[in-house]
Backbone atoms as SQL, in Angstrom:
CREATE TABLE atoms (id INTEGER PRIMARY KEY, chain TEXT, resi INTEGER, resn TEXT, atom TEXT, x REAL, y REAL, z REAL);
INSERT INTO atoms VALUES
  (1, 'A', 1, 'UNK', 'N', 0.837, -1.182, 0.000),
  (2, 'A', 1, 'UNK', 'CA', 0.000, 0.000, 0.000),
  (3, 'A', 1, 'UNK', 'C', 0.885, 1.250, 0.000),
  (4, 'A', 2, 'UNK', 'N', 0.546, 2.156, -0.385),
  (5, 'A', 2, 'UNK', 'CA', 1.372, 3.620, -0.763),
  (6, 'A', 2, 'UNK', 'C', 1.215, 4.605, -0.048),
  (7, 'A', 3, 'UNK', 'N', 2.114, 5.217, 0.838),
  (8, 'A', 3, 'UNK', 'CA', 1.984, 5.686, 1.430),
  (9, 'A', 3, 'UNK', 'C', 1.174, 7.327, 1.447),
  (10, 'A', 4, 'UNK', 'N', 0.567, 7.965, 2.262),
  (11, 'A', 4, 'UNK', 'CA', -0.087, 9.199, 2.287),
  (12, 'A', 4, 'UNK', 'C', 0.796, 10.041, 1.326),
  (13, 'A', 5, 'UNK', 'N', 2.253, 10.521, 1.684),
  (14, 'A', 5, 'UNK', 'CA', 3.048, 11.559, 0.762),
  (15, 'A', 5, 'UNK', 'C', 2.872, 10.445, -0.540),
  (16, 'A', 6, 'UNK', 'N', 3.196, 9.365, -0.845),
  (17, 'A', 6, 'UNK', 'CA', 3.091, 8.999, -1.972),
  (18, 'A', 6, 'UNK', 'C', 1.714, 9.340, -3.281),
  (19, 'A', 7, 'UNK', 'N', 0.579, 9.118, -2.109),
  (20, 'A', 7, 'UNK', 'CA', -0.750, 9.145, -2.864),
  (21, 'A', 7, 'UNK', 'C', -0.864, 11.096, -2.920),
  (22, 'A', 8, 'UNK', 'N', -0.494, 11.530, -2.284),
  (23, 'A', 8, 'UNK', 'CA', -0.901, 12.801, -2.633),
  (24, 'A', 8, 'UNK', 'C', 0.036, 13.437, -3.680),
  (25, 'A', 9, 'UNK', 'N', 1.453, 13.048, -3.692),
  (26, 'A', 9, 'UNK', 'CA', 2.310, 13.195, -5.419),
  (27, 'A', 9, 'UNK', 'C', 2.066, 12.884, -6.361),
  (28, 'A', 10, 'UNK', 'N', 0.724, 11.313, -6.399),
  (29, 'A', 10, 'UNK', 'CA', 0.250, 10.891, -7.586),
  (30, 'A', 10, 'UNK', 'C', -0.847, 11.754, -7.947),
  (31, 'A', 11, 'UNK', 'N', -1.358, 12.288, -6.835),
  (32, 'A', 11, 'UNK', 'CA', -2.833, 13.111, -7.068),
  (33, 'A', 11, 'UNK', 'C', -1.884, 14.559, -7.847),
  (34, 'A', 12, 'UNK', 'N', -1.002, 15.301, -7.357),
  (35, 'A', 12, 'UNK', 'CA', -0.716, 16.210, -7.529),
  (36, 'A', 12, 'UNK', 'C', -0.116, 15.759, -9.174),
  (37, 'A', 13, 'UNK', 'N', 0.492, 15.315, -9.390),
  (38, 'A', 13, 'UNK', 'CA', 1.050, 14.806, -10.932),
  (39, 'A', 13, 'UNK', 'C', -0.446, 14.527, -12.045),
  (40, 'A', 14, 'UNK', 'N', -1.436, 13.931, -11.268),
  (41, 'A', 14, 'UNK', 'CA', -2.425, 14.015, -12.286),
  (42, 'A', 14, 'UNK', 'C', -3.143, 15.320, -12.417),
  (43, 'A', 15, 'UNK', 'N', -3.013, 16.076, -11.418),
  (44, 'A', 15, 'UNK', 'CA', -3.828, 17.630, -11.703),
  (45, 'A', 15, 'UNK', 'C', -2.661, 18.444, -12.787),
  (46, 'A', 16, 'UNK', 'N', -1.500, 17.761, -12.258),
  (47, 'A', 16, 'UNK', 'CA', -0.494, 19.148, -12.880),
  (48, 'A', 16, 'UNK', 'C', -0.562, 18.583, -14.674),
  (49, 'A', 17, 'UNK', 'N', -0.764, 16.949, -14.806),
  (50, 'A', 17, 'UNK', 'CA', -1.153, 16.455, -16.651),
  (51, 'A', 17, 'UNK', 'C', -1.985, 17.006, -17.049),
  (52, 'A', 18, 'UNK', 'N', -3.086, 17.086, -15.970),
  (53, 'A', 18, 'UNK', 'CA', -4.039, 17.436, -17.293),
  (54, 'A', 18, 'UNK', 'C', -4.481, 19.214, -17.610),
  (55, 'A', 19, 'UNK', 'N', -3.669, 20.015, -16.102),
  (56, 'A', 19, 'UNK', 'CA', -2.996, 21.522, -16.826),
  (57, 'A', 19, 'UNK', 'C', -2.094, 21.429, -17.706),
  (58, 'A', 20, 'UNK', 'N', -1.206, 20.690, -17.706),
  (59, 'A', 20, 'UNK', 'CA', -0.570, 20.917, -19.023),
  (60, 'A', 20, 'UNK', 'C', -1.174, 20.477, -20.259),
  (61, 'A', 21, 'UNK', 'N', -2.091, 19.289, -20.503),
  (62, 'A', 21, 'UNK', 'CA', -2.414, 19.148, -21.186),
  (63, 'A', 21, 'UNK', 'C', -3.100, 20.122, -22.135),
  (64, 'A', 22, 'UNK', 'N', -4.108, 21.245, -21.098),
  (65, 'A', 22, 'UNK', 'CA', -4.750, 22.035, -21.436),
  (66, 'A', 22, 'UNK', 'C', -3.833, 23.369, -21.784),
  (67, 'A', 23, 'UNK', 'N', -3.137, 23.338, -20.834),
  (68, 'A', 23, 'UNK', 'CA', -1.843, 24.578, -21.689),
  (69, 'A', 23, 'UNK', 'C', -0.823, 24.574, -22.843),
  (70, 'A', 24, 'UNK', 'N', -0.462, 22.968, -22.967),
  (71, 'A', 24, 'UNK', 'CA', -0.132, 22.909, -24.718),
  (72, 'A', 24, 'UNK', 'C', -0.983, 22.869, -25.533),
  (73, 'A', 25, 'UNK', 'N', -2.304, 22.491, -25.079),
  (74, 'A', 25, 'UNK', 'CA', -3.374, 23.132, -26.248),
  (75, 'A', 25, 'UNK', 'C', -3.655, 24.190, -26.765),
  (76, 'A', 26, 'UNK', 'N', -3.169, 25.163, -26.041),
  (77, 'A', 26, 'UNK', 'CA', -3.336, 26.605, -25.881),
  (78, 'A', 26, 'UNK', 'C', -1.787, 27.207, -26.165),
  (79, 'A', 27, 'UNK', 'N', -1.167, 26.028, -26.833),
  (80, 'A', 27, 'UNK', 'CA', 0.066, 26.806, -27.419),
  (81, 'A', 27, 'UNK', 'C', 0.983, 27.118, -26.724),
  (82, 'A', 28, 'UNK', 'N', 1.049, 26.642, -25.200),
  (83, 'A', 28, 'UNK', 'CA', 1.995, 27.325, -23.916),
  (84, 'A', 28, 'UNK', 'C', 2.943, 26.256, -24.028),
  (85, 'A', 29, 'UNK', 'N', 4.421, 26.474, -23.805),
  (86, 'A', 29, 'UNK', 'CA', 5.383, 25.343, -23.183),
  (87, 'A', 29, 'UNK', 'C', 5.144, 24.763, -21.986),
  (88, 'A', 30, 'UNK', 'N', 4.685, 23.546, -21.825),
  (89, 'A', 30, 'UNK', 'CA', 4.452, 23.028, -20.134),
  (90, 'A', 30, 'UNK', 'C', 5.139, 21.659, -20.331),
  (91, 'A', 31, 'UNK', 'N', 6.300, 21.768, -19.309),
  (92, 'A', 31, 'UNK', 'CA', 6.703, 20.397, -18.965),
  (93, 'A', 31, 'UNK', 'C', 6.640, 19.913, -17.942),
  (94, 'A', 32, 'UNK', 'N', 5.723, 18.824, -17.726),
  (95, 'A', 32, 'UNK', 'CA', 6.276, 17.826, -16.118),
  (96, 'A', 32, 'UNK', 'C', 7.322, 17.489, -16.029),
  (97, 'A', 33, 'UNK', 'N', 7.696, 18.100, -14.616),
  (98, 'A', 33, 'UNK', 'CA', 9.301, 17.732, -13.940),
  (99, 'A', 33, 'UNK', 'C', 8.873, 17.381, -13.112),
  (100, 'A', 34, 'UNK', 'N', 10.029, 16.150, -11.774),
  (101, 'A', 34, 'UNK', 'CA', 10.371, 16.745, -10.635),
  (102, 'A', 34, 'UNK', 'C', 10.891, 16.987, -9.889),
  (103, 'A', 35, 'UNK', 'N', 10.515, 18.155, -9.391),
  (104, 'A', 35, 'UNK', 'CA', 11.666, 18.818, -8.840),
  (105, 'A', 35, 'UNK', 'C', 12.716, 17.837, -7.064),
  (106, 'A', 36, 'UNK', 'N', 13.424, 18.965, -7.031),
  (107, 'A', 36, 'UNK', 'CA', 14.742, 17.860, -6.336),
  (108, 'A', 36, 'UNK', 'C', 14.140, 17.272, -4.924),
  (109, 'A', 37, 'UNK', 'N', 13.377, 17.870, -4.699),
  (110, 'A', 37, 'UNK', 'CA', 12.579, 17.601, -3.226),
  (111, 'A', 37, 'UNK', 'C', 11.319, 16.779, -3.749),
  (112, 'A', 38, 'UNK', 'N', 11.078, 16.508, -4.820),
  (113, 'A', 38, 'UNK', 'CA', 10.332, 15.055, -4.877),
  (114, 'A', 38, 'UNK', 'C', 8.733, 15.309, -5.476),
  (115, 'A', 39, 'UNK', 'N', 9.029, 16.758, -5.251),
  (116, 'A', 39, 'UNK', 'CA', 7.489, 17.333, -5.826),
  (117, 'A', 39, 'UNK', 'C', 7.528, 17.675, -7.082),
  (118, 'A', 40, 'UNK', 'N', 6.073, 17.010, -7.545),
  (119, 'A', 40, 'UNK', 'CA', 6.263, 17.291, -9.229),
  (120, 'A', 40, 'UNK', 'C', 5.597, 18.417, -9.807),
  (121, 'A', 41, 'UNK', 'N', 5.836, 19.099, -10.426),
  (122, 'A', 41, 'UNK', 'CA', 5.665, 20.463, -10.831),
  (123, 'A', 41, 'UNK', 'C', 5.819, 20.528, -12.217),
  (124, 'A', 42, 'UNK', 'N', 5.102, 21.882, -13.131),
  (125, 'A', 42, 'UNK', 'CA', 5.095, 22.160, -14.243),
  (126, 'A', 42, 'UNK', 'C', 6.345, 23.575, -14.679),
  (127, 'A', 43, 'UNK', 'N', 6.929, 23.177, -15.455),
  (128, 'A', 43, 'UNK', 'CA', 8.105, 24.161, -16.187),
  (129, 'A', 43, 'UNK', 'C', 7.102, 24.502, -17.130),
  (130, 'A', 44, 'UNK', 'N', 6.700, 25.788, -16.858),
  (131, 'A', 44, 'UNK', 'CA', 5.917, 26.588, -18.134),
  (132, 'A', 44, 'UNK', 'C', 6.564, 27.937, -18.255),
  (133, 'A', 45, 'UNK', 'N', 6.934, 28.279, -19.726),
  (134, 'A', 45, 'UNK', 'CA', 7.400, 29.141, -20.330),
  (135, 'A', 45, 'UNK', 'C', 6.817, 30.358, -20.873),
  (136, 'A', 46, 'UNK', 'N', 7.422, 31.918, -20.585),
  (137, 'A', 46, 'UNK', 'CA', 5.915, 32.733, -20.758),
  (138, 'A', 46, 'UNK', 'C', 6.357, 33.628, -21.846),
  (139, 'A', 47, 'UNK', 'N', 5.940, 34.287, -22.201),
  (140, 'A', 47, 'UNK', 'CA', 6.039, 35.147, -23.578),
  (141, 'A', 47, 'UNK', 'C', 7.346, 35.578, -23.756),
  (142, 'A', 48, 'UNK', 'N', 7.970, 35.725, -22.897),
  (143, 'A', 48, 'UNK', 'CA', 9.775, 36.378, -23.056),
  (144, 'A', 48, 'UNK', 'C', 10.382, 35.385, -22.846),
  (145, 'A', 49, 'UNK', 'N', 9.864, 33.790, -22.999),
  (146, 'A', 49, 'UNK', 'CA', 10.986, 32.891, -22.732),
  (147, 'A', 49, 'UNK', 'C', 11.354, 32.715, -21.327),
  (148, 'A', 50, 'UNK', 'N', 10.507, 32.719, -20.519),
  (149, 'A', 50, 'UNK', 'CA', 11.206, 32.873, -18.896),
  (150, 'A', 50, 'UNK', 'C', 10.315, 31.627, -18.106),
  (151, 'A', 51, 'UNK', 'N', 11.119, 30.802, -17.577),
  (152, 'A', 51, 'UNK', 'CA', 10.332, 29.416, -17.497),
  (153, 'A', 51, 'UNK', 'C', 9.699, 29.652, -15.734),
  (154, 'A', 52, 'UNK', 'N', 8.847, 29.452, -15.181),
  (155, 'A', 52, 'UNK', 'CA', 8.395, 29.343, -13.903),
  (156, 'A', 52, 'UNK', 'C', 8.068, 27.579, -13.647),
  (157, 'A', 53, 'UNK', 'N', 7.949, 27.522, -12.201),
  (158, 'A', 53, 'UNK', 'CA', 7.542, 26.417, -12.236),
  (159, 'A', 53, 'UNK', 'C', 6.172, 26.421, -11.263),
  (160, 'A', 54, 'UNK', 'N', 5.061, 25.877, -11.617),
  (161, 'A', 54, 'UNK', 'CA', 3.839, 25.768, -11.566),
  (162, 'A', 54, 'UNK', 'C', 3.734, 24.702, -10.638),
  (163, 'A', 55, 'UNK', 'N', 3.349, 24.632, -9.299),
  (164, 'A', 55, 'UNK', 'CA', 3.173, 23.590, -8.509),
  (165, 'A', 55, 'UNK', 'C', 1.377, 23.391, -8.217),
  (166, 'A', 56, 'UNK', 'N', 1.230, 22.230, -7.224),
  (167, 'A', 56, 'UNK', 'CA', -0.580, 21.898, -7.068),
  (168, 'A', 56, 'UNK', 'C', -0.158, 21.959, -5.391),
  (169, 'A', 57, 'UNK', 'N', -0.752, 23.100, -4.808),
  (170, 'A', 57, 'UNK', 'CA', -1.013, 22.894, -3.423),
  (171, 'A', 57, 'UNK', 'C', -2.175, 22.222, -3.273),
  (172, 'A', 58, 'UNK', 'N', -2.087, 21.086, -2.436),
  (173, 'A', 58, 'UNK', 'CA', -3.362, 20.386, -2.056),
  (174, 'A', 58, 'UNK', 'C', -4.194, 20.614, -1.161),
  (175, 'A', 59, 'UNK', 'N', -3.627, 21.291, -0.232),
  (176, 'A', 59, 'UNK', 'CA', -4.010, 21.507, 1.429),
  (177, 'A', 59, 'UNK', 'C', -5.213, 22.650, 0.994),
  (178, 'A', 60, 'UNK', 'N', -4.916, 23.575, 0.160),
  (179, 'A', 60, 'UNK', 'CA', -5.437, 24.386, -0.014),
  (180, 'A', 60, 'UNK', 'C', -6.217, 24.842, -1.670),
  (181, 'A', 61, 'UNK', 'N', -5.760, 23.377, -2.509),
  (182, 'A', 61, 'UNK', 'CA', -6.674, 23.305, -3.572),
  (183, 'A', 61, 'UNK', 'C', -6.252, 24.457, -4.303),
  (184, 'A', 62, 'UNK', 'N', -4.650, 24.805, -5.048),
  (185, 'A', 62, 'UNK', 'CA', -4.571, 26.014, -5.625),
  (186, 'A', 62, 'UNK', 'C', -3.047, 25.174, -5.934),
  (187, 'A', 63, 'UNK', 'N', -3.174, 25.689, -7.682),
  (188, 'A', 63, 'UNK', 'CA', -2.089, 25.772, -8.657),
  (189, 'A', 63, 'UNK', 'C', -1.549, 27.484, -8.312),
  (190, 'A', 64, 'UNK', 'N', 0.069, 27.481, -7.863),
  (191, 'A', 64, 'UNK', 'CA', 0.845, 28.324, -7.623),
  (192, 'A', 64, 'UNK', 'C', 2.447, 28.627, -8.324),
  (193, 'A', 65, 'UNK', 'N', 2.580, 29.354, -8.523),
  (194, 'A', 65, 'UNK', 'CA', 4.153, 29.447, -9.047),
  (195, 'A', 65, 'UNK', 'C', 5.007, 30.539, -8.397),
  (196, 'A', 66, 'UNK', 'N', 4.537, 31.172, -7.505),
  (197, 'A', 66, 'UNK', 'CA', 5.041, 32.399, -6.836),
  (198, 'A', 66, 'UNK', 'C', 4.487, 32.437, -5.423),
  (199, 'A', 67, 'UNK', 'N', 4.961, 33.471, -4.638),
  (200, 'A', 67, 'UNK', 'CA', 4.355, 33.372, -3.294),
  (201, 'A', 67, 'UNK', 'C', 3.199, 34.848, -3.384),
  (202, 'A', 68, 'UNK', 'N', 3.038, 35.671, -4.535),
  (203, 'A', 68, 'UNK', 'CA', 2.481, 36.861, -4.369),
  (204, 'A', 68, 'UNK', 'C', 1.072, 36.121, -4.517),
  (205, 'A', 69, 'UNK', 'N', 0.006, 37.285, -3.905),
  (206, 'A', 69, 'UNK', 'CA', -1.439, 37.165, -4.438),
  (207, 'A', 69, 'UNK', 'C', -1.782, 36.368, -5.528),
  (208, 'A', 70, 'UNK', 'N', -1.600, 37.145, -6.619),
  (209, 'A', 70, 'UNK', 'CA', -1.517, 36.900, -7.917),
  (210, 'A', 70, 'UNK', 'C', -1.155, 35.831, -8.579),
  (211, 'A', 71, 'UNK', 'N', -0.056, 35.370, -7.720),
  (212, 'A', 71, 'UNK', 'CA', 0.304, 34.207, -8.785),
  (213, 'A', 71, 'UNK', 'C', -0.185, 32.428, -7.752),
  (214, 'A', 72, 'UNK', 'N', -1.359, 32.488, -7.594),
  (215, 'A', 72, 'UNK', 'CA', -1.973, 31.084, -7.541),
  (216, 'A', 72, 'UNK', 'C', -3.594, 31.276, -7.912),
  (217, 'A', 73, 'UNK', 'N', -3.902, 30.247, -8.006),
  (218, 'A', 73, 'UNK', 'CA', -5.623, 29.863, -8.446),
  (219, 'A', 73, 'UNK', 'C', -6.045, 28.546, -8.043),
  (220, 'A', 74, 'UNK', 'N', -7.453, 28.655, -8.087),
  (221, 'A', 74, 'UNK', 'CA', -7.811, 27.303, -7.501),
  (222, 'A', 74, 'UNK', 'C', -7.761, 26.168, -8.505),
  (223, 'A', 75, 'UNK', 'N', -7.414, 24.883, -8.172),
  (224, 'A', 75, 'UNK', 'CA', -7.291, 23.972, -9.077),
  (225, 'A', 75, 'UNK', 'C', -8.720, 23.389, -8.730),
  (226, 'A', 76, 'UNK', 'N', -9.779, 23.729, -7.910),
  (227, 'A', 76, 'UNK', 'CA', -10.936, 22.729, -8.447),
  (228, 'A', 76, 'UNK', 'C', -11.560, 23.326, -9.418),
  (229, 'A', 77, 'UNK', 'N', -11.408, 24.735, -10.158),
  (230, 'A', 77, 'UNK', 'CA', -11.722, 24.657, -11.080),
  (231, 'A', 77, 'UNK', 'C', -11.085, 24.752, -12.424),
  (232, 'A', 78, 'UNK', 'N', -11.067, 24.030, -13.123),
  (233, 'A', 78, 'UNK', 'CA', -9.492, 23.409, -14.078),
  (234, 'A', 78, 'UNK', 'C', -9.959, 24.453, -15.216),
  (235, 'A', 79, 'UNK', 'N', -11.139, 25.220, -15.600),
  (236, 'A', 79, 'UNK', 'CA', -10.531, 25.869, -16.747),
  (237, 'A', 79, 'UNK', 'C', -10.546, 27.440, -16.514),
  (238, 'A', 80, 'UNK', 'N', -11.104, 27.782, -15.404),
  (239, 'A', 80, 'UNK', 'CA', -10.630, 28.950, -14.800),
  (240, 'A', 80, 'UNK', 'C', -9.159, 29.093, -14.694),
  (241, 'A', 81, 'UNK', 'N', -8.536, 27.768, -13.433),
  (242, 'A', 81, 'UNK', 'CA', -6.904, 27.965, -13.656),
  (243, 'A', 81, 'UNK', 'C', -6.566, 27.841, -15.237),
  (244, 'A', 82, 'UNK', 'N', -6.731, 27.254, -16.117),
  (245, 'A', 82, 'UNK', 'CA', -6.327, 26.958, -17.316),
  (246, 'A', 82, 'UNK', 'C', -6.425, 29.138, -17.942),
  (247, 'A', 83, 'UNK', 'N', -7.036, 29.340, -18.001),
  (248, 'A', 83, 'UNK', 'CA', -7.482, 30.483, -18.141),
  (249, 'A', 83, 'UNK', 'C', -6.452, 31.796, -17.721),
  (250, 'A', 84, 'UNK', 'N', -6.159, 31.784, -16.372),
  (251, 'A', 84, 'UNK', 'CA', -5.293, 32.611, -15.301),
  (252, 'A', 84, 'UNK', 'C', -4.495, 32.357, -15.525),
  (253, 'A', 85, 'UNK', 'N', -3.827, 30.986, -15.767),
  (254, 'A', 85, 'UNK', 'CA', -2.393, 31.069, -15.606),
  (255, 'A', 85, 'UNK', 'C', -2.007, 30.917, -17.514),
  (256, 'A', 86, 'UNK', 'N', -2.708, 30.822, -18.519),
  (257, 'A', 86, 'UNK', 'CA', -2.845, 31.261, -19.869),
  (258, 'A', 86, 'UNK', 'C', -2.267, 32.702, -20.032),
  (259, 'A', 87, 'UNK', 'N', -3.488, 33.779, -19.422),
  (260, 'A', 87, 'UNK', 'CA', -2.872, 35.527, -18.823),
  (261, 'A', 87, 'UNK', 'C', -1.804, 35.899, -18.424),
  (262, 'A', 88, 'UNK', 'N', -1.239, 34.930, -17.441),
  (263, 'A', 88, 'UNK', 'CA', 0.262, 35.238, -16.323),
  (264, 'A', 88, 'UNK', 'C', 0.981, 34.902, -17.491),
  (265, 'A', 89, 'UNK', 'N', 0.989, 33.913, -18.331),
  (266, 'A', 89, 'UNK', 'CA', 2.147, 33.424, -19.254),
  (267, 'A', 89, 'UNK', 'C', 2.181, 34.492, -20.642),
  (268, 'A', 90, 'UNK', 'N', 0.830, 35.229, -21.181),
  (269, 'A', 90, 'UNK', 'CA', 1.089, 35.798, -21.860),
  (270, 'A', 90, 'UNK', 'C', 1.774, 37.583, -21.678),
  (271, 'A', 91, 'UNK', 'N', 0.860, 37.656, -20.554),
  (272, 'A', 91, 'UNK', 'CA', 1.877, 39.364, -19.800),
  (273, 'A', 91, 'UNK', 'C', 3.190, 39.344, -19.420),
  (274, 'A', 92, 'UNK', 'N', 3.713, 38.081, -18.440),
  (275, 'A', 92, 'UNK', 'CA', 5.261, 37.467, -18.503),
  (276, 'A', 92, 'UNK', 'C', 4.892, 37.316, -17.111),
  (277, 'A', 93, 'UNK', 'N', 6.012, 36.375, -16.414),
  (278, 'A', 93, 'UNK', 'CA', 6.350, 36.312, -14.996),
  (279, 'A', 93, 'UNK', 'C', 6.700, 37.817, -14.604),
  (280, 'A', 94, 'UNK', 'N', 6.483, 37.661, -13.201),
  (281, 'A', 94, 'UNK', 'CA', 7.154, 38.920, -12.635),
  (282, 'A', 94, 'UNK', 'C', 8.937, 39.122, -12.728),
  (283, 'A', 95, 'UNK', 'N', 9.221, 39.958, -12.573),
  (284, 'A', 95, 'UNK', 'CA', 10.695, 39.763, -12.381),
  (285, 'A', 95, 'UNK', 'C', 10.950, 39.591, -11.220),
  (286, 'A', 96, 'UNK', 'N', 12.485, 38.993, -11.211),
  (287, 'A', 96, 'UNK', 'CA', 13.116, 38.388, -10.492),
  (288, 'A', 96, 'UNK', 'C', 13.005, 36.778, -9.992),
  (289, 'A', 97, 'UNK', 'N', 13.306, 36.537, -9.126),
  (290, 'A', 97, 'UNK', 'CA', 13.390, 35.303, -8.701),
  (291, 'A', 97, 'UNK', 'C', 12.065, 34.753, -7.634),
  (292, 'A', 98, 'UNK', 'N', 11.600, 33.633, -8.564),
  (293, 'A', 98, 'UNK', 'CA', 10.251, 32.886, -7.912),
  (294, 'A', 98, 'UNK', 'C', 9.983, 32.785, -6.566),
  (295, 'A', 99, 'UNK', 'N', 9.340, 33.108, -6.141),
  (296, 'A', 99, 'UNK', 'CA', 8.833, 32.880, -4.880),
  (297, 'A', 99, 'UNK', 'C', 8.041, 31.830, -4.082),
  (298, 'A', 100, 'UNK', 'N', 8.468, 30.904, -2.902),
  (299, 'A', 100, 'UNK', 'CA', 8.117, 30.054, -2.654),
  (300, 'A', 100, 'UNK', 'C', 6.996, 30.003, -1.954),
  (301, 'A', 101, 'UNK', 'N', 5.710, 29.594, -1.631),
  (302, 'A', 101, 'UNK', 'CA', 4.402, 29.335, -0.665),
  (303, 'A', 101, 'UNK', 'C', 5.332, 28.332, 0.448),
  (304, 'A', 102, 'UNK', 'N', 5.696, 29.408, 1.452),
  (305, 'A', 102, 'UNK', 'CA', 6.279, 28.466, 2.596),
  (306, 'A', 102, 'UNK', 'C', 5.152, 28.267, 4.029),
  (307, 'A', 103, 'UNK', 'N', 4.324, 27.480, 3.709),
  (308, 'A', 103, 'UNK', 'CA', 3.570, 27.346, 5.066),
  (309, 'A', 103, 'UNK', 'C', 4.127, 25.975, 5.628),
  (310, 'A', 104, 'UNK', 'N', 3.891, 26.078, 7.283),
  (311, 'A', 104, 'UNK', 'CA', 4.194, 24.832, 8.111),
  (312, 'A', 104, 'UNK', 'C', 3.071, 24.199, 8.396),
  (313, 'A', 105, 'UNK', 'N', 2.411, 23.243, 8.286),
  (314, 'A', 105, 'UNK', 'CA', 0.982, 22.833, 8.859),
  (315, 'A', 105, 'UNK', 'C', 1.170, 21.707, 10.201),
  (316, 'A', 106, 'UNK', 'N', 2.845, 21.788, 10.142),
  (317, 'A', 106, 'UNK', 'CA', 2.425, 21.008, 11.210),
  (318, 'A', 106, 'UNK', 'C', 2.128, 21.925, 12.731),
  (319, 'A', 107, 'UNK', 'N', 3.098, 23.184, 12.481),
  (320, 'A', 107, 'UNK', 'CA', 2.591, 23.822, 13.206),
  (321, 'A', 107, 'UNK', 'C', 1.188, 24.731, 13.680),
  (322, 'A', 108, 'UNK', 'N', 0.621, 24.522, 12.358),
  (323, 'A', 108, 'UNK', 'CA', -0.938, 24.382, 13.145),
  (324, 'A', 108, 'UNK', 'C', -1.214, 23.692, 13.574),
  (325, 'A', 109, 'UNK', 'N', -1.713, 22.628, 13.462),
  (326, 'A', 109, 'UNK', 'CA', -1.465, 21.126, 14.144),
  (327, 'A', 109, 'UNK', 'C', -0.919, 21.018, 15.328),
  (328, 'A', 110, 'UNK', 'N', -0.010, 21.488, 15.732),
  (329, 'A', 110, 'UNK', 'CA', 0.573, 21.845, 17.425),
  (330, 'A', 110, 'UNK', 'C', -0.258, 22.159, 17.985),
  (331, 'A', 111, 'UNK', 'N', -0.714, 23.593, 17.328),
  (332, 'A', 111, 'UNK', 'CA', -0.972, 24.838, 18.103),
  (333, 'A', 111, 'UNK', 'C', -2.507, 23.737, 18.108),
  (334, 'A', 112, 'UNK', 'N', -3.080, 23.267, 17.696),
  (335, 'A', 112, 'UNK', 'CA', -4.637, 22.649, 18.278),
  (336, 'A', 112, 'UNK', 'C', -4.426, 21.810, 18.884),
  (337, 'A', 113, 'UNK', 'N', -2.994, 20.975, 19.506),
  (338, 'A', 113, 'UNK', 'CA', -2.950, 19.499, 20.290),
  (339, 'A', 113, 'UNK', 'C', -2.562, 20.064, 21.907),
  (340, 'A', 114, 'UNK', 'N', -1.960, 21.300, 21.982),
  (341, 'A', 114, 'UNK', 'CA', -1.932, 22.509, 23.107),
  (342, 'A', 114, 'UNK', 'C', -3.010, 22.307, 23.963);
């Protein structure tokens, strides 16, 4: 049997196929990678050639590539995100260097066993 982190990388790899699927339809560069920490993520390329990488938060049901406002959407609805992150790729990434969604959940999780 497969473990919890296992089943939720397979879940996250099938949301991030079938965004890409829908973003090379739409003419966008999207490649499944993954990345070095084990999470699989999308390399999508935006109008100036500038590659981001597109992850599936689960906890919170949102395709992200940055830590700003702006750059996540909800993945339960697949052609809204298909849509948003279509826009982000054609205006360009922001500049500079990507920004990570760093939350701890285990420390929520503490803070309610207190």
């Amino acid at each position: 049997m497969k473990s919890i982190k296992e089943q939720q990388a397979a879940y996250a790899q099938r949301l991030l196929t079938t965004l890409r699927d829908e973003l090379v339809e739409r003419q966008i560069t999207a490649v499944l990678v993954v990345a070095a920490d084990g999470r699989p993520g999308l390399d999508v390329t935006d109008s100036r050639f500038r590659t981001r990488r597109v992850y599936a938060h689960l906890a919170f049901c949102w395709f992200y590539w940055g830590d700003r406002e702006d750059e996540r959407v909800t993945s339960l609805r697949m052609p809204t995100a298909v849509d948003r992150i279509e826009q982000a790729t054609r205006d360009g990434w922001h500049e500079g260097k990507q920004g990570e969604l760093g939350m701890d959940l285990s420390r929520i999780v503490d803070a309610y066993r207190a």
